[in-house]
N, C-alpha and C positions, 0 to 999 in steps of 0.2 A: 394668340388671336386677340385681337381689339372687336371688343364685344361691346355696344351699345342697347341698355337696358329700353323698354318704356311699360305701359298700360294703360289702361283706362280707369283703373281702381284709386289711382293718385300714389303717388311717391312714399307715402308713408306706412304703406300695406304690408304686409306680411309677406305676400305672393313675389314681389319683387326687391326683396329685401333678400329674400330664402336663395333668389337666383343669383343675386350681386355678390349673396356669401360665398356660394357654392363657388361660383366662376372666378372667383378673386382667390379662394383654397387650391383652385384646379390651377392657375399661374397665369389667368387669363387678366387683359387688361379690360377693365370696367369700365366702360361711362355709362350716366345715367340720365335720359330726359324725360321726365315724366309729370302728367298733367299735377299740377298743385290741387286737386281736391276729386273726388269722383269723376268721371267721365263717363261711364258706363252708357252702353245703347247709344250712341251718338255717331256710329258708321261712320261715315269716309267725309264728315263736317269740320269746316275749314272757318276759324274765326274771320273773316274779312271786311267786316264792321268798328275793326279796332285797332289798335296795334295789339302786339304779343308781350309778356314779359316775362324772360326766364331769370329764375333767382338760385344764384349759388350756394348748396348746403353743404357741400363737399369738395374733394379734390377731383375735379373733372366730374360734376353731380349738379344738375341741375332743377327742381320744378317747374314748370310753365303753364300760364295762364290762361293758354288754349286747349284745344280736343288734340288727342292720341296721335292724329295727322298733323296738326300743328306741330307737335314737338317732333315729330320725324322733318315734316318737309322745312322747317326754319332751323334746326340743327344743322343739318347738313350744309341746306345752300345758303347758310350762314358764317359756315365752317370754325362753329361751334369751339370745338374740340382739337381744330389742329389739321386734322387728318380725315380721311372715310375710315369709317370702322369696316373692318371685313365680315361683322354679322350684325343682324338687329334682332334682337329674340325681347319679344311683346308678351308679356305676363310677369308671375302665374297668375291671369287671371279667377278672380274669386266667382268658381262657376264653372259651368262646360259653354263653351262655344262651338254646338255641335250642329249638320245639317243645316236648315235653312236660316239658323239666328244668327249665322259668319255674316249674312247681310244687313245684320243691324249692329254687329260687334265693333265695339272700338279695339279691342283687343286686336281682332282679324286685321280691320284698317289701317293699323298705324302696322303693322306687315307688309300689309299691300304697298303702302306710299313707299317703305323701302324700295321695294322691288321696282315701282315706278321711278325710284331715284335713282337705281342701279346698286342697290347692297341687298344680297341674301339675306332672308328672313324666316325665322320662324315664330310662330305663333302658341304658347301654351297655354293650358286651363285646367284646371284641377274646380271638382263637384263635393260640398262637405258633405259629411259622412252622418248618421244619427246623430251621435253625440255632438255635433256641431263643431267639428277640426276639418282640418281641409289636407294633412299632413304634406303643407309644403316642402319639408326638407326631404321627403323621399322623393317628390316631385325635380325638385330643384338636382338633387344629386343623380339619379337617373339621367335628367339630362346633361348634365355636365359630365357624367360615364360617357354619354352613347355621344358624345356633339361631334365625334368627326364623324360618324355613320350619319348623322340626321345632316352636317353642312354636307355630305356628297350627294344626297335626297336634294337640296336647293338649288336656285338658278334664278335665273334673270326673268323670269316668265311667270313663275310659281314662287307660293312660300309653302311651308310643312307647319300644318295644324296640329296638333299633340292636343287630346283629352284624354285626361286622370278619370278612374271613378275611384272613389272614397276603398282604402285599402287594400289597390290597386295590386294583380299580379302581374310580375314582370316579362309579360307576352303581349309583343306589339302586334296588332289588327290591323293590315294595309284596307282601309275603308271606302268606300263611296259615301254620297253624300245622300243621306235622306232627307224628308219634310214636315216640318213640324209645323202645325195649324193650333194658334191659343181661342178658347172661346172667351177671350174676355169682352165686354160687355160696360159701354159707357154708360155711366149714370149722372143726371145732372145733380151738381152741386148747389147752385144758383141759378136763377133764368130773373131779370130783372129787367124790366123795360126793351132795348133792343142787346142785351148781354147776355151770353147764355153759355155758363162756364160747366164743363163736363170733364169727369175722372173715369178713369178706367178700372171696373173692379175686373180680378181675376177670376177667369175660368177654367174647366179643364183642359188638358193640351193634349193634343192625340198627335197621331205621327204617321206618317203613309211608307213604308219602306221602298228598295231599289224599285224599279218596274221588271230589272232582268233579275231579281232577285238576289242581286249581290248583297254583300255585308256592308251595312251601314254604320256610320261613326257611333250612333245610338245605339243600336244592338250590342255592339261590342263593348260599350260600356258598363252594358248591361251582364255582360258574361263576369265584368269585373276586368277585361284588359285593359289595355292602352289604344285607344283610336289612334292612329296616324292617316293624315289625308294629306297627298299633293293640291293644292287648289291653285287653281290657273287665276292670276290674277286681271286681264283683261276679261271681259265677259266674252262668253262664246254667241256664235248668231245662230237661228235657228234654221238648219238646212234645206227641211220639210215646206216651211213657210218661204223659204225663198223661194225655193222651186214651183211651187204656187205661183209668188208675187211673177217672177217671169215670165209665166203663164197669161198671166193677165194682164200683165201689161207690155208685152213682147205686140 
């Protein structure tokens, strides 16, 4: 399988260096397009203020100077590499990308843009443990075991989200998606004349489960399994409110 790496952590991470290992031992062909420095939190953001520049570290390996979506969508319909790769797998990001923060993850995004490109995708994240290890290579080799079970899970519509918890057992949790609310709390830094520069300190983060009470990616993290989520990558409209809006305006 022609497998193309990325993330949002930058090229030089542990997280997707663990998967480049694994998949390149398993006999998979590797490429790599991955942002040249962090990217983290920057969702579905598209440099279009500059040009892009991707720089070759390896054979068929590139970093790039754009967000997680940049290096998906200028890869491809650049044609990069030759070919379409028949999978785009986004991590291991450093972290979970669980419930509602897939909407601020570059991680999730540069999944999504496959899937808008027309290539299967999946999305990983592994959460470090106490001692501060993230144990990518079990990470990285689980998935590289299960990848034809997880590419039959993909498609043209959806990618497949995978969250790790730190010493993780090997029982996968088909999940719904929960909500997670941070109370963080802006503080200004400077306020000078008509400037007034503010930071965000952190607060606590609480969490709302299913409303039908399903199992959430969270929860199941929490047992110590593997979340697995299909996530639809067009947004869905809201039924209730349409049926309303025709109301009113029929």
């Amino acid at each position: 399988m022609r497998i193309l790496l990325t993330n949002d952590d930058g090229y030089s991470k542990e997280g997707i260096r663990a998967l480049d290992a694994a998949f390149s031992a398993a006999g998979h062909e590797v490429w790599v397009a991955s942002p040249s420095s962090n990217r983290s939190a920057q969702s579905h953001s598209l440099c279009l203020d500059r040009p892009i520049t991707f720089t070759r570290y390896g054979e068929k390996r590139y970093h790039c100077s754009g967000s997680p979506t940049d290096c998906i969508l200028y890869s491809l319909k650049a044609d990069l590499f030759g070919a379409m790769p028949d999978l785009v797998v986004s991590g291991i990001n450093h972290g979970y990308n669980c419930s509602s923060d897939i909407l601020y993850s570059g991680t999730c995004s540069a999944a999504s843009e496959a899937v808008l490109q027309g290539v299967r995708a999946l999305a990983v994240s592994a959460e470090k443990a106490a001692d501060g290890s993230y144990g990518f290579d079990d990470v990285a080799s689980f998935v590289a075991t299960n990848l034809d079970r997880l590419y039959s899970l993909t498609s043209l519509r959806s990618f497949v989200n995978l969250n790790f918890p730190p010493h993780f057992e090997p029982v996968v949790d088909v999940c719904t998606l929960g909500q997670l609310w941070y109370g963080d709390v802006p503080e200004v830094v400077s306020h000078e004349g008509d400037v007034l520069t503010l930071s965000l300190k952190s607060g606590e983060v609480s969490r709302n489960g299913a409303r039908d009470g399903s199992l959430t990616d969270i929860e199941a993290c929490e047992m110590g399994h593997i979340a697995l989520s299909v996530v639809l990558v067009n947004p869905a409209v809201d039924d209730q409110a349409h049926s309303r809006a025709r109301e009113l305006f029929s």
